[in-house]
N, C-alpha and C positions, 0 to 999 in steps of 0.2 A: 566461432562465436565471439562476441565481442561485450562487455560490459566495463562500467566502469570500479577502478579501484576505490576501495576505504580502508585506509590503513586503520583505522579505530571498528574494524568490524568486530572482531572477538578483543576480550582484556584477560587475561590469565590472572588477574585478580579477583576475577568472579568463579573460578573453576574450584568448584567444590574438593575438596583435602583429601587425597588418597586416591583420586580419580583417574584413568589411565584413558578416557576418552578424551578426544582434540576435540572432538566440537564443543564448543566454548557456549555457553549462555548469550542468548541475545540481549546486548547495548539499550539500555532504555533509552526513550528520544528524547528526556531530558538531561540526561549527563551527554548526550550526543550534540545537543544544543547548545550545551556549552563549549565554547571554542578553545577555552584552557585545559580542556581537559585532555588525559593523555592515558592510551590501554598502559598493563602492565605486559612488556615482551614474555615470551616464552624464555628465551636465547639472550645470555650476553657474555659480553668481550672482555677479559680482561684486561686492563690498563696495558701491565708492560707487554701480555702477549703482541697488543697492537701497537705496541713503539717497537717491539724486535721485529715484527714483520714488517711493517713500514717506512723505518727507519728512512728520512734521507731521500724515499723512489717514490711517492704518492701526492699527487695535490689538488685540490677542489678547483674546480674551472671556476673561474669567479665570473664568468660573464652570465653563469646562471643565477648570480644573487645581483646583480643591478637590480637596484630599484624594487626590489622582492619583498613584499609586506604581506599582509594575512589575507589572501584572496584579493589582493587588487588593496590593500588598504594604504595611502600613502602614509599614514601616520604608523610604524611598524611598533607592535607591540612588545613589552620586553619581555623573555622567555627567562622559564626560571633555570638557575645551573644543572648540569648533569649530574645523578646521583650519584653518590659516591659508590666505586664499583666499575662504573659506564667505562666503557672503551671509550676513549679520546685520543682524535687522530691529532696532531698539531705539528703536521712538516711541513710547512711552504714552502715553495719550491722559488730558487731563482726572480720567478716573475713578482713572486710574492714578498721578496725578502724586505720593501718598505711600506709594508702593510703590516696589518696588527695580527697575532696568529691567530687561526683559522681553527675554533675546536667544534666537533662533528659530537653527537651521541650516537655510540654503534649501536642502536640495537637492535631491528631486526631489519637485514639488508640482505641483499642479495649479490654474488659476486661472477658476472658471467664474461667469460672470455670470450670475445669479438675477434683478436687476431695477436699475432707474438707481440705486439707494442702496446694493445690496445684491453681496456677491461670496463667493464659496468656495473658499477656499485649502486643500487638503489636501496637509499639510507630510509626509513621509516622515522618521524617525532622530529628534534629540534636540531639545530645549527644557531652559534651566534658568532659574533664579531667581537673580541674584548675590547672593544668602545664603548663611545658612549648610545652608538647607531647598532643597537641590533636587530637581528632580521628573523621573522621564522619565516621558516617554508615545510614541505612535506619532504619533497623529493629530489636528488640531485646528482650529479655526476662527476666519479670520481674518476680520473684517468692519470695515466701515467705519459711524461712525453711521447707529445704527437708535433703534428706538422706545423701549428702554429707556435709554440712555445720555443721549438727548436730552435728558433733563429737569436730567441734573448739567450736561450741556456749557450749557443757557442758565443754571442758576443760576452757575454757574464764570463766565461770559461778561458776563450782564445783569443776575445776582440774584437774590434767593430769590423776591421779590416776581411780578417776573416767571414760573418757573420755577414756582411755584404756581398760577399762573396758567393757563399752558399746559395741567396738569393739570389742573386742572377744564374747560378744553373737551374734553378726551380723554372723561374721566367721564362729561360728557354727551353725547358723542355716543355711544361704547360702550352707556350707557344707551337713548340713541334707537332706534339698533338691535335692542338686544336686547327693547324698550317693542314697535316698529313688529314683527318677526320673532312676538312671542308673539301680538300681534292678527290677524296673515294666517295662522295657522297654526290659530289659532282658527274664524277664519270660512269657510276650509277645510273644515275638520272641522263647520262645523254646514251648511256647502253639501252636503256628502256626507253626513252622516244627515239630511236633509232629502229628498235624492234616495234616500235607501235605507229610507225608510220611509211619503215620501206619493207619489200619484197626481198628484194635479194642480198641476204644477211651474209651471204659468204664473201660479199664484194664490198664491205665494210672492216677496218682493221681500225684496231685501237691500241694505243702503246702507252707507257710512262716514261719519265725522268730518260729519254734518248738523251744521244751527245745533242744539244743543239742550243741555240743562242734565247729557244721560247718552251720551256722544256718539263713542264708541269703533267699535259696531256697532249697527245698526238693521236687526229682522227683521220684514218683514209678514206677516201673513196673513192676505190680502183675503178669502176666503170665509168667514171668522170676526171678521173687521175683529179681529182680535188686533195689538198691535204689541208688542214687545220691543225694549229698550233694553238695550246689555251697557255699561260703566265696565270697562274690565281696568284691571291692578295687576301687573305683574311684578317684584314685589317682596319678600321677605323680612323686611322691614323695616314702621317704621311705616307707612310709605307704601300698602299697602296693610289699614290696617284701619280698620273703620266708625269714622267720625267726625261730628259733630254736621254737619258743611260736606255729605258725602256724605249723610248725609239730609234736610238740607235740598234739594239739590236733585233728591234722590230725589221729594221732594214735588212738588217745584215739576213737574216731568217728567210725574208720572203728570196731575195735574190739566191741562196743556196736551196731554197726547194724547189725553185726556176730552173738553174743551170746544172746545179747536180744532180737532183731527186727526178727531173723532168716532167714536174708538175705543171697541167694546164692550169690549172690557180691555184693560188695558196692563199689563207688567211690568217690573221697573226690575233688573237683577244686577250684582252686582259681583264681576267675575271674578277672581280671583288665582291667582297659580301656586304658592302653598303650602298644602297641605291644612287645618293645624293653624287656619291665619289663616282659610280659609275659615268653620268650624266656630266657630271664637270672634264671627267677625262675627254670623253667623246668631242668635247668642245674645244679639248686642247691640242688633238690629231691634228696637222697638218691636214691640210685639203686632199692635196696630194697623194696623202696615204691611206683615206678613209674608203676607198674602193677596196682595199687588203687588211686594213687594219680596223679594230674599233676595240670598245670599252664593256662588255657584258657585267649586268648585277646575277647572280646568284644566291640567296641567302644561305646564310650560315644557322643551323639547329645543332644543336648539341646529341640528339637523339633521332631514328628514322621516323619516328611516326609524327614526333613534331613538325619534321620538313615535308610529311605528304603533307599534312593536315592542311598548310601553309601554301604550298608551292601546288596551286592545281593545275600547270598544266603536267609536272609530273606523279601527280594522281591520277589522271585521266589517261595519260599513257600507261600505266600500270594498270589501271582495270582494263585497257584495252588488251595489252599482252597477259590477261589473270580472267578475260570473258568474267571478271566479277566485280562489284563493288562491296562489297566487304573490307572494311578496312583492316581486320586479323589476315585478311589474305594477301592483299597487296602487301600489308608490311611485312611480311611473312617472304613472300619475294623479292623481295627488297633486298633484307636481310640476306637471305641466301645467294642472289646476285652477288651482293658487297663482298659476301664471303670468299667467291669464285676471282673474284678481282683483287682481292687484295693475298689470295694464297701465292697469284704469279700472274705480274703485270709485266709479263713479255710481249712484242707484238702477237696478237690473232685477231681471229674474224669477230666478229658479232654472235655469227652461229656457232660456234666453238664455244662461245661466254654461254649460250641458253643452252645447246645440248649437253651440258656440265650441269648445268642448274636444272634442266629434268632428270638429272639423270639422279640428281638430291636432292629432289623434292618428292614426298613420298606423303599424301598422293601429287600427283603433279596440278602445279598452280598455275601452269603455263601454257590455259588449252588454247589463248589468244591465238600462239602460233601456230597451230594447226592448220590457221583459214579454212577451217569448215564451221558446217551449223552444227549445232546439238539439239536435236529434237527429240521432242518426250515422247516414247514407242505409245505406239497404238494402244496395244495392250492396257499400259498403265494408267491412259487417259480413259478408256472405255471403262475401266472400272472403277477407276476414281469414281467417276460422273456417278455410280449407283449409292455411292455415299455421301453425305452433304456435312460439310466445312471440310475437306480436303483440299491442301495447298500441295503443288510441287514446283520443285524450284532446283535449278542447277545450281551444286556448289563440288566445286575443288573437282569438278571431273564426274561428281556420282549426280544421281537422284535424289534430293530429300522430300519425303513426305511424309505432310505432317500435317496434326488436327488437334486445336484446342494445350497445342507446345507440346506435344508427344510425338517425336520422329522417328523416321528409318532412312538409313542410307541406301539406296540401292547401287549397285554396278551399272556400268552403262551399256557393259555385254549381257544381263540379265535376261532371259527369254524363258517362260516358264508358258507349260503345256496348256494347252487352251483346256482340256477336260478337267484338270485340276482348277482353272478360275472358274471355271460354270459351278462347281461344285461348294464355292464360298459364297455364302450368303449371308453373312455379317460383319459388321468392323471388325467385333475382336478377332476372328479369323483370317480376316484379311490380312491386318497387321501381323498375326502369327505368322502367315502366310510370307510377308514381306522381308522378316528378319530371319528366316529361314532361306532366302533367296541372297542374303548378305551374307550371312555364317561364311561360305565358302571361300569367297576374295578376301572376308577379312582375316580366316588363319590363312590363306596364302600370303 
């Protein structure tokens, strides 16, 4: 359930004298109307308890007060001081140290722990700036160092030298990530149109990171002695465009899976996740080498369901090897595929990669491979037809039927006695009927 907050719901200045009930008198909507006006908390902080707790390790993000006036108001109005009494926080931290200090009024806030570095303070009433610019707002966020301030507290601390430092192993490993993330998601994607376009999956290998001069991804196919070699690039940047280095060992590649590997062909690609960089590469291959070589785009998503939604031809290969278009299913196979691939990217077959991934998929999303039909039994067509708005529909392997958004799953071994359906003569029993016929696969 979702509704929105008012911090001026109840005022403990209207709570009748001796009272031990919380629920507070309702706010008239003229003191509500008024936008100075302020409840009296239940709860407050004393001063020093909140300088001995705070001391030194707390500071207000200030990027939540840019610009922050009374609901949108650029002209900010001035809030009156904190009472005498109010908790006031006033440590700046580092980022803050040539700014004016920062007092908060504690009073009724809430303090929830998110992770060992991290916490959530939502402050209830006023905040100012000791300037001449003060600001109110309602609400706001107190944290303790995290990842953006990090980098001023070590140059404040150690120096810039260091503090640069730091930054460039962030860069690279964000980049690592986001290198390692665009190659699994790739090889993904060519495991499933692989399976959603050939027959014989045990005659398909796929490898990672081999010894070799193109070494991202390696596809076989042994019934053609074909080998493919992918180079990604998840880059924007130079980084990913044809250079005299990438064909040289483009060269070097194809002639060692000629005379060593004894491949009837080989192909050498460079994959990148910008279109524009693909199409220029393509145009920078040597003539010579564009029968073996070329430039493929790819996109890069940060998430799987972003890059079906996106990349339809490998949508369409997933509802092919998932017999569904559902998109909770195919991501859902996705998913589990990715997971199979990235536990151990040793060489194996195709088939090896799906009978893992049925074999943890539960129910299985993978009736694509089966290459048979799925037809809806006699039975359950015959007596659908004696009920009207009854849908069935294959999903994930079962039966669902369903009328007016009320389903049942069925099994798709489900064979129920013919003297028992003559004997049902209305919906509700039918339906009875139908989830008495699931009961059993589902505690199995």
């Amino acid at each position: 359930m979702v509704h929105h907050f008012d911090h001026r719901f109840g005022d403990y200045a209207d709570r009748p004298a001796g009272s031990l009930d919380t629920q507070l008198p309702d706010i008239p909507v003229e003191r509500l109307a008024d936008p100075n006006y302020r409840p009296l908390p239940r709860y407050w902080v004393e001063r020093a308890e909140v300088d001995d707790r705070l001391d030194g390790r707390w500071e207000l993000d200030p990027r939540h007060l840019r610009g922050a006036g009374t609901h949108g108001d650029p002209h900010p109005r001035r809030v009156p001081h904190p009472p005498p009494g109010a908790g006031v926080l006033r440590r700046p931290g580092p980022c803050l140290r040539h700014r004016p200090a920062l007092r908060l009024a504690l009073r009724q806030f809430t303090l929830v722990p998110v992770c060992p570095h991290w916490f959530t303070v939502t402050i209830v009433n006023t905040a100012y700036l000791n300037d001449a610019n003060d600001f109110r707002w309602q609400s706001s966020t107190i944290r303790r160092w995290g990842v953006m301030d990090l980098v001023e507290f070590v140059d404040a601390s150690y120096g810039p030298e260091v503090a640069k430092k730091l930054k460039r192993i962030r860069t690279g490993g964000d980049n690592n990530q986001k290198g390692g993330l665009y190659e699994d998601f790739f090889a993904v994607a060519r495991i499933c149109a692989i399976a959603a376009h050939e027959e014989q999956l045990d005659q398909f290998e796929i490898s990672s990171q081999e010894l070799a001069f193109v070494d991202d991804l390696c596809i076989r196919d042994n019934s053609q002695k074909l080998k493919t070699n992918y180079q990604a690039k998840n880059s924007f940047g130079s980084a990913a465009d044809w250079t005299d280095e990438i064909e040289e060992r483009f060269r070097l590649q194809s002639r060692i899976d000629e005379e060593y590997f004894k491949s009837s062909r080989s192909c050498q690609i460079l994959l990148v996740s910008c279109e524009a960089t693909a199409q220029t590469n393509q145009r920078k291959i040597p003539a010579c080498l564009r029968e073996h070589c070329r430039s493929e785009f790819f996109p890069y998503k940060e998430s799987s369901i972003s890059l079906i939604l996106e990349h339809r031809d490998l949508r369409q290969d997933l509802e092919s090897v998932c017999l569904s278009r559902q998109l909770d299913a195919v991501d859902s196979a996705f998913k589990i595929v990715l997971g199979i691939w990235r536990a151990d990217q040793h060489p194996r077959t195709i088939q090896e990669v799906f009978a893992q991934a049925r074999k943890n998929s539960k129910p299985d999303l993978f009736l694509g491979l089966t290459r048979q039909e799925f037809a809806v039994p006699e039975w359950l067509v015959k007596k659908c037809a004696e009920f009207d708005g009854i849908d069935i529909q294959l999903r994930g392997g079962r039966y669902m039927v369903s009328r007016n958004g009320y389903g049942v799953s069925l099994p798709p071994n489900a064979v129920p006695h013919q003297d028992v359906l003559d004997k049902i003569s209305t919906l509700e029993e039918f339906f009875r009927f139908l989830m008495s016929l699931s009961i059993p696969d589902l505690i199995n």
